[in-house]
C-alpha positions as CSV (number, residue, x, y, z in Angstrom):
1,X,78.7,-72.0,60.5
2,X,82.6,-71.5,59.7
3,X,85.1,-72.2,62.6
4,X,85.9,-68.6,63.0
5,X,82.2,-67.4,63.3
6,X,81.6,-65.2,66.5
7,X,78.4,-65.5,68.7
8,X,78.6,-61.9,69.2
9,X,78.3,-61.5,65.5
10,X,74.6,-62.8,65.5
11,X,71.4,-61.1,67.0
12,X,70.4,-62.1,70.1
13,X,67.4,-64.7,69.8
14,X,63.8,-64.1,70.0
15,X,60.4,-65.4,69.0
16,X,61.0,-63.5,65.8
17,X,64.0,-64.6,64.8
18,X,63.1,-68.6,65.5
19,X,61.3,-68.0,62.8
20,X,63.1,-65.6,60.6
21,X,67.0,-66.8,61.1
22,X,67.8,-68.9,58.4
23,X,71.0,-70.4,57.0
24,X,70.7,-71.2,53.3
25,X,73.8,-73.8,53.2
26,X,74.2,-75.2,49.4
27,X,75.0,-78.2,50.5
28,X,72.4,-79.7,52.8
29,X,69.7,-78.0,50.6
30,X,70.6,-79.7,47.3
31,X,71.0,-83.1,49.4
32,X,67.4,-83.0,50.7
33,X,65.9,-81.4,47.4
34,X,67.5,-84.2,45.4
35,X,66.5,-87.2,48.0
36,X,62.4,-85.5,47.5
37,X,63.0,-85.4,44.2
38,X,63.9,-88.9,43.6
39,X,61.4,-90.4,45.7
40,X,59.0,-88.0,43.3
41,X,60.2,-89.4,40.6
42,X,60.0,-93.2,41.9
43,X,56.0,-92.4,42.6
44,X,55.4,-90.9,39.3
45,X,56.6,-94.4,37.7
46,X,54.6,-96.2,39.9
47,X,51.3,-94.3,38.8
48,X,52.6,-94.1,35.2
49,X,53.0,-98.0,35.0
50,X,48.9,-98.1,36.9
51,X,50.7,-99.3,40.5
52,X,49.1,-97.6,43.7
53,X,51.2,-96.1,46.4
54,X,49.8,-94.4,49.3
55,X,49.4,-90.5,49.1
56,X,50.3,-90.6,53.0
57,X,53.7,-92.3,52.5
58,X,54.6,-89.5,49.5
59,X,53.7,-86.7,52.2
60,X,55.9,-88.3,55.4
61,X,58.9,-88.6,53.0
62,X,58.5,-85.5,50.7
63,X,56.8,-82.8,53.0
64,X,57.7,-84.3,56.7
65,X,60.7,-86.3,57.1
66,X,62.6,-84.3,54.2
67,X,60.7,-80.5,55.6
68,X,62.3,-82.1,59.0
69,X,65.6,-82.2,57.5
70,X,65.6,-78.9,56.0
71,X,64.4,-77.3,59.3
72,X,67.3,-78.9,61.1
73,X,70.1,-77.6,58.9
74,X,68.6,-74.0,57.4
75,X,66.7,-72.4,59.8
76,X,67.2,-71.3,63.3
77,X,68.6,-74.1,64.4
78,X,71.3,-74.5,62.0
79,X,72.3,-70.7,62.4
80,X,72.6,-70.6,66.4
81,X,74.1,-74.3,66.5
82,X,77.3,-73.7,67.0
83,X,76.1,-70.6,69.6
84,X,73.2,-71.8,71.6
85,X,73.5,-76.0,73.4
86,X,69.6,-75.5,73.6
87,X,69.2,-74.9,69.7
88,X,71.9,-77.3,68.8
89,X,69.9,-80.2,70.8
90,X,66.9,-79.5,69.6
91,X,68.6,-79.7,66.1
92,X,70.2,-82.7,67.6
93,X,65.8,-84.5,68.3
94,X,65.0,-83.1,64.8
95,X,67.4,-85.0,63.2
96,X,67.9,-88.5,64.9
97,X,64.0,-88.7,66.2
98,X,61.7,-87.0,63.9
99,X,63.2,-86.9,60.5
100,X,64.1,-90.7,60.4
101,X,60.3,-91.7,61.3
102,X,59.1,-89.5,58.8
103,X,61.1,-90.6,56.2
104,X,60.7,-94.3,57.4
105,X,57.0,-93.9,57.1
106,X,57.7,-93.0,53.5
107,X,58.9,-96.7,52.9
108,X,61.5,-95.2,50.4
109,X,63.7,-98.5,50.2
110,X,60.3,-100.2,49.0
111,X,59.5,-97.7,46.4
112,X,63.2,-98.2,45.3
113,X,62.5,-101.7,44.8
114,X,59.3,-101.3,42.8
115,X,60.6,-98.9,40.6
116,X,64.4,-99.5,40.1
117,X,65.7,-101.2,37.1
118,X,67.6,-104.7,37.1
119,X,71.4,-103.9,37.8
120,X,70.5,-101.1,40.3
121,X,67.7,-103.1,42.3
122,X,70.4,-105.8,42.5
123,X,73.0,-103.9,43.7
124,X,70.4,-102.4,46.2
125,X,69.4,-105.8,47.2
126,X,72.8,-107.4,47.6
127,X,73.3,-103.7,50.3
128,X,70.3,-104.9,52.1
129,X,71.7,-108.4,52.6
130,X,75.2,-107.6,53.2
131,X,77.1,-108.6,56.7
132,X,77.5,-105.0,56.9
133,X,74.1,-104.0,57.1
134,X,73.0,-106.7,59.2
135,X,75.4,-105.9,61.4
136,X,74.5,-102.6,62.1
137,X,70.9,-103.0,62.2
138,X,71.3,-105.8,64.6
139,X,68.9,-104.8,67.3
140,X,71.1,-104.5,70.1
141,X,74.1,-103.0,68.2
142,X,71.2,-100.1,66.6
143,X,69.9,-99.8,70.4
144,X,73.4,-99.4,72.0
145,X,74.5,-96.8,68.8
146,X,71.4,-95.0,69.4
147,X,71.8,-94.6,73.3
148,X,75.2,-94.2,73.4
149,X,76.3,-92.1,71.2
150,X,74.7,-88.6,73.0
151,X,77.0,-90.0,76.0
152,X,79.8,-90.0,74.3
153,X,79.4,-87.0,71.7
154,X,78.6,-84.5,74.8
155,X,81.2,-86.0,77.5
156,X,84.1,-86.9,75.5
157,X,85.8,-83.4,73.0
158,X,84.5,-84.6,70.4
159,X,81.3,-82.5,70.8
160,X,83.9,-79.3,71.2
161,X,85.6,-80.9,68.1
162,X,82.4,-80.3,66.0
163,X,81.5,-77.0,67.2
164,X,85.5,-75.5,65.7
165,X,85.5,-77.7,62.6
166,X,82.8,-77.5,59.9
167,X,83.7,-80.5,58.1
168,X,83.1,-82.4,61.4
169,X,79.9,-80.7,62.3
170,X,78.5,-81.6,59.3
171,X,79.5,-85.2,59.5
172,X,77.8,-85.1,63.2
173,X,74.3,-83.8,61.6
174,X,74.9,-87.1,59.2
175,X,75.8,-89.5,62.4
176,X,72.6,-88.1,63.9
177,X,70.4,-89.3,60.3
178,X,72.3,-92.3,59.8
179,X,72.0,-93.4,63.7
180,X,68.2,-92.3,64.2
181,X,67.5,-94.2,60.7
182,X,69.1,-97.4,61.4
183,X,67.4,-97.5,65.0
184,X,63.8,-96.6,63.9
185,X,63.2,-98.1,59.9
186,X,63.7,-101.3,61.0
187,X,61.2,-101.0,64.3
188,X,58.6,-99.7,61.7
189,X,58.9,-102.5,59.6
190,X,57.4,-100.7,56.1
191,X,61.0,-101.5,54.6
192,X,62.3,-105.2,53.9
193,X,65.6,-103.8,56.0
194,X,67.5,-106.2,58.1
195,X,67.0,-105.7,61.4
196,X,63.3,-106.5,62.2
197,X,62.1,-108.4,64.8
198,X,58.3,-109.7,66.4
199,X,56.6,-106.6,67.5
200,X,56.6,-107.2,71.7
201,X,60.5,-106.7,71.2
202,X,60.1,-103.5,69.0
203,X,57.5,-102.0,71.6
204,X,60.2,-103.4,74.4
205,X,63.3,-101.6,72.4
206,X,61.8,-98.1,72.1
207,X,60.3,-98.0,75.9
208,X,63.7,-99.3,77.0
209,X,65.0,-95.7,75.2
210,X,62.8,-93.4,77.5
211,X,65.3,-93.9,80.6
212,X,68.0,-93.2,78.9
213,X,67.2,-89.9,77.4
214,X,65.6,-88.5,80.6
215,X,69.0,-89.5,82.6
216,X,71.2,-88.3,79.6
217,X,68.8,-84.9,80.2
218,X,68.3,-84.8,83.8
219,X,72.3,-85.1,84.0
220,X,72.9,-82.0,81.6
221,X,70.5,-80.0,83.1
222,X,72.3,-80.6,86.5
223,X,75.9,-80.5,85.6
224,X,78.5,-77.2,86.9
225,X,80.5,-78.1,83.9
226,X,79.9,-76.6,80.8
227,X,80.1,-78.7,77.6
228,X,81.9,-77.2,75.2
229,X,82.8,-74.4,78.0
230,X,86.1,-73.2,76.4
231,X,83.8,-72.6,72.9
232,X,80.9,-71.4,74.2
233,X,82.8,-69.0,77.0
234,X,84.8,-67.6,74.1
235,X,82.2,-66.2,71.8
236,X,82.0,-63.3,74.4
237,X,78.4,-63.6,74.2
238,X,76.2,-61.1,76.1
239,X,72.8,-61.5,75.2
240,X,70.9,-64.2,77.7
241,X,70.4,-66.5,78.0
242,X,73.9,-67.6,79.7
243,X,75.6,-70.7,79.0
244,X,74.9,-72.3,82.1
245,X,70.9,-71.4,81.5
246,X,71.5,-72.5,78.4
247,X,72.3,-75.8,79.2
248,X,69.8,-76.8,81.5
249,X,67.4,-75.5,79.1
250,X,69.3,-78.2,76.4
251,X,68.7,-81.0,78.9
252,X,65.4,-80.2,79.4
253,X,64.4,-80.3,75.7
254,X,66.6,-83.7,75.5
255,X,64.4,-85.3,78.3
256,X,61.3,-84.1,77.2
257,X,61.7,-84.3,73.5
258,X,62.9,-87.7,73.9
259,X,60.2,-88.8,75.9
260,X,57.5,-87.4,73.8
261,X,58.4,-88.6,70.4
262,X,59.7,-91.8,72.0
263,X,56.0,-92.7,73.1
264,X,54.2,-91.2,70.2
265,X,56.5,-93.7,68.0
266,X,55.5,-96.5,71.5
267,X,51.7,-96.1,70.4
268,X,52.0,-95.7,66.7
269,X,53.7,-99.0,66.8
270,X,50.7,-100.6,69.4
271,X,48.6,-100.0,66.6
272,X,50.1,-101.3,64.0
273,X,50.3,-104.3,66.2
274,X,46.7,-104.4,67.1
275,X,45.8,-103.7,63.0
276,X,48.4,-106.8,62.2
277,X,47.0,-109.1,64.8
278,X,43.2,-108.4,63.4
279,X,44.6,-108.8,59.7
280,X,46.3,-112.5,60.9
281,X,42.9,-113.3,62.4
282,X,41.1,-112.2,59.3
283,X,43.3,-114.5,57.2
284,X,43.2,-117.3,60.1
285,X,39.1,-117.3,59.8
286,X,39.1,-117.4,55.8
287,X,41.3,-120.4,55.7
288,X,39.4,-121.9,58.6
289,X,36.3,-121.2,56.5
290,X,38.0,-122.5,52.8
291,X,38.7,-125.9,54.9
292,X,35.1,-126.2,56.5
293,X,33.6,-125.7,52.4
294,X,35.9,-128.3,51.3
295,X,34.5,-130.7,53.7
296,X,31.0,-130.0,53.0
């Protein structure tokens, strides 16, 4: 929305218009239909050329983690972001939880690597190995980015900042990507990104996130300031819900939304550790078994 929107200008909100509200913004919308599109065009080569790559991966980057993207910053939640703390944080989960799995579980830096040609998969490669990137994958510097920065974004101005600039609020929807990604690509470990580590510290590094996001919500949810007061105040809105409802309710979807996906993403990757540790075993037994022939 521009800096000079109104909140008075909009509807008030309601189950229809959660669904109905849209914002068709050029800009984000030509972003996600060109990152689907490559990735398309990456699996048609693969198939083309008689390689395999999993249906399920096409449908997490393509339909989930790139529909997740396009929900954040066209429908609902992009038009009452700037008006509503409760839509804006649930825009904020969308875009730093769910849509970075999603696109993760695509394993798009892989299907770059399989399908690129010399020059660019080399200039890809030396990306992945630069200080830069292993810098901020670093698992304690992606942790401490990912924690941190809610704390700082909503008690610092910068949140305020955002909400009155629109080149800065769409800069905060790509912190959000760019954060959630570097935290949670390489915990899922589909990618050869720099970053990964043994999979009891991965399990350790998301639980270690649940506290924080149900003490960043509970402390929302119980604050008499308002963030972004002087915005929100001035919008002379008088539909409900009010901006002091309206920001417990954005605490409450920060604690609970955090917790959820945070141990959905907990078990998936308990399972891939169970499936890794039986595929090590498997491998363990046939060479166990090739070395008991030879002797025979």
């Amino acid at each position: 929305m521009a800096d000079d929107d109104r909140g008075d200008q909009l509807a008030p909100i309601d189950f229809g218009r959660v669904f109905s509200a849209w914002t068709l913004e050029p800009l984000p919308i030509l972003v996600v239909l060109l990152a689907a599109g490559v990735y398309v065009l990456g699996v048609r080569a693969l198939v083309r050329r008689g390689d395999h790559w999993s249906g399920w991966r096409t449908l997490s980057f393509v339909v989930a983690g790139c529909g997740a993207l396009l929900v954040a910053t066209s429908s609902s939640l992009a038009t009452y972001d700037t008006t509503l703390l409760s839509l804006h944080m649930a825009q904020h989960m969308v875009l730093s939880m769910v849509a970075p799995v999603f696109l993760a579980l695509g394993a798009p830096v892989t299907l770059a690597l399989r399908t690129l040609p010399g020059r660019p998969r080399g200039m890809l490669l030396s990306a992945l190995h630069s200080r830069l990137a292993r810098a901020v994958s670093f698992p304690p510097v992606a942790f401490a980015l990912f924690v941190a920065s809610p704390w700082v974004l909503y008690f610092s101005g910068w949140y305020e900042a955002t909400l009155r600039s629109a080149p800065l609020h769409g800069l905060l929807h790509l912190h959000f990507v760019v954060v959630g990604c570097l935290f949670f690509w390489p915990l899922l470990g589909l990618d050869p990104v720099p970053g990964r580590v043994a999979y009891p510290f991965r399990m350790l590094t998301v639980f270690a996130t649940l506290p924080f996001h149900a003490f960043l919500g509970v402390t929302i949810m119980s604050m008499d300031t308002l963030i972004g007061g002087d915005w929100y105040l001035s919008l002379g809105r008088l539909w409900p819900p009010s901006p002091a409802e309206d920001q417990h309710i954005a605490g409450g979807i920060l604690w609970a939304s955090g917790d959820i996906v945070g141990l959905v993403f907990f078990a998936v990757l308990f399972v891939q550790w169970v499936r890794e540790s039986q595929r090590e075993a498997e491998r363990v037994d046939r060479r166990l078994d090739r070395e008991e022939a030879s002797r025979t």
